[in-house]
C-alpha positions as CSV (number, residue, x, y, z in Angstrom):
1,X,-0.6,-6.6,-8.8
2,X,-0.4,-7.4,-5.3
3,X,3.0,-8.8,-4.2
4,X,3.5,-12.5,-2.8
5,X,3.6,-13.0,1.0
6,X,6.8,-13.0,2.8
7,X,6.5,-14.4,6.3
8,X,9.5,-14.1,8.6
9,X,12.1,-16.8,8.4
10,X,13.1,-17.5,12.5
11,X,10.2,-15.3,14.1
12,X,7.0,-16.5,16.0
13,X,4.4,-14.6,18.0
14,X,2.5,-16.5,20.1
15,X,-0.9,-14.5,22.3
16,X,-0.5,-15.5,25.5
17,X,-4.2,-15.8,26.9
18,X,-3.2,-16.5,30.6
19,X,-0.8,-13.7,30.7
20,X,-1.5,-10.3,32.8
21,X,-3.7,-8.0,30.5
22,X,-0.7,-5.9,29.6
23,X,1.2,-8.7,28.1
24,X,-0.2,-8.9,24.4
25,X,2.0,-11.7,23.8
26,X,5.7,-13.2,22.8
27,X,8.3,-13.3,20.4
28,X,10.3,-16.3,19.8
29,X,13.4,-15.7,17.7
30,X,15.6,-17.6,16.2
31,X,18.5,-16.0,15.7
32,X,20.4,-18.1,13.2
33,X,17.5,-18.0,10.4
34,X,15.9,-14.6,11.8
35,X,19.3,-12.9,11.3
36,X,19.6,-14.2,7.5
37,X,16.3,-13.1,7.2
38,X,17.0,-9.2,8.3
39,X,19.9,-9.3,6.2
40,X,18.6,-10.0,3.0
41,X,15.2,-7.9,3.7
42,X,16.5,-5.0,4.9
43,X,15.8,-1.4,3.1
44,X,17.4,1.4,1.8
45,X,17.5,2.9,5.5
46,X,19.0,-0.3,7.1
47,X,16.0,-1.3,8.2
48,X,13.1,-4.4,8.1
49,X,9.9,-3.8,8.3
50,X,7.7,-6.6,9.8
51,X,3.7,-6.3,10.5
52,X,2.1,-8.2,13.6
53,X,-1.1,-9.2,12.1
54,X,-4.3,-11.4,12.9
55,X,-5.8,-14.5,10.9
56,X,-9.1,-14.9,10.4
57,X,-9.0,-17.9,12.6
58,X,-8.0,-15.6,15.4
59,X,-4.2,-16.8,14.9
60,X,-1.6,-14.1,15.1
61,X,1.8,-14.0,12.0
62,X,4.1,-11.7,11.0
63,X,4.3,-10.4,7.6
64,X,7.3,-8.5,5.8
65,X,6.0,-4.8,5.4
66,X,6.9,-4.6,1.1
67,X,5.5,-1.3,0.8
68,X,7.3,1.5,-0.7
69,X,6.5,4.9,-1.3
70,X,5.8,6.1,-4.8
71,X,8.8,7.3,-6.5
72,X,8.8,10.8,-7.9
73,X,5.4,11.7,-7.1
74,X,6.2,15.2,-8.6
75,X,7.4,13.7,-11.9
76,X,4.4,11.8,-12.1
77,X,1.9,14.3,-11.4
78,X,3.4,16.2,-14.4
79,X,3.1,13.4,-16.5
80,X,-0.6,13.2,-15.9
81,X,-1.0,16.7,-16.3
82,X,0.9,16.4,-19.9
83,X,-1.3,14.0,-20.8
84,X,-4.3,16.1,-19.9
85,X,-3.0,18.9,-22.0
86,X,-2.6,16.4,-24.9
87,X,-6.3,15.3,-24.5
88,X,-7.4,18.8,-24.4
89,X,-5.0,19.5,-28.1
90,X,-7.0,16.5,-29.6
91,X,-10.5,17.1,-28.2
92,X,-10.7,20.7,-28.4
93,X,-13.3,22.4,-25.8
94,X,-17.1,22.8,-26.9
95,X,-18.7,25.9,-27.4
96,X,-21.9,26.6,-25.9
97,X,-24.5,29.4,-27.5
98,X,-24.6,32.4,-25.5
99,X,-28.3,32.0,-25.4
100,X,-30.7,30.2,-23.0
101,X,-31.5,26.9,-24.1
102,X,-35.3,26.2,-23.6
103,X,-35.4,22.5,-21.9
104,X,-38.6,22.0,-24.3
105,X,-36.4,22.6,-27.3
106,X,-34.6,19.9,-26.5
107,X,-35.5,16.7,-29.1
108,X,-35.5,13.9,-26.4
């Protein structure tokens, strides 16, 4: 499930479309309610992570970055391969004839 949108609390971006083509655009920052906002979004690391992104409208927003690596990618890999091992104690593998099966011998 995907998690709700946070947008920040204080920022704004605004393209500027008469500025020199090396000016993408500005930040407007609102330090009273952006400040709260960094302190109660900030990770592990001391840090908030905030996306620059584009509407579909053509509008630009900022988006709180929520994503998080996977937690104990080695623990979980084992637990998949357990579970493989299980499947293979319950259906136990086919054996084949050692002989060539003739495709006409075949009933359908």
């Amino acid at each position: 499930m995907d998690k709700e949108k946070v947008f920040p609390k204080g920022l704004y971006f605004e393209k500027k479309e008469k500025a020199p083509s090396y000016v993408v655009g500005a930040l407007s920052i609102k330090v009273a309610e952006f400040s709260q906002f960094l302190n109660l979004n900030q990770n592990n690391a001391g840090y908030c992570n905030i996306d620059l992104k584009q509407a579909k409208n053509g509008k630009y927003y900022a988006e709180l970055n929520q994503w998080q690596p996977v937690k104990d990618k080695v623990k979980e890999e084992e637990s998949n391969q357990e579970r493989l091992n299980n499947l293979n104690k319950e259906y136990p593998s086919i054996e084949y004839p050692e002989e060539d099966i003739n495709p006409e011998d075949i009933p359908f």
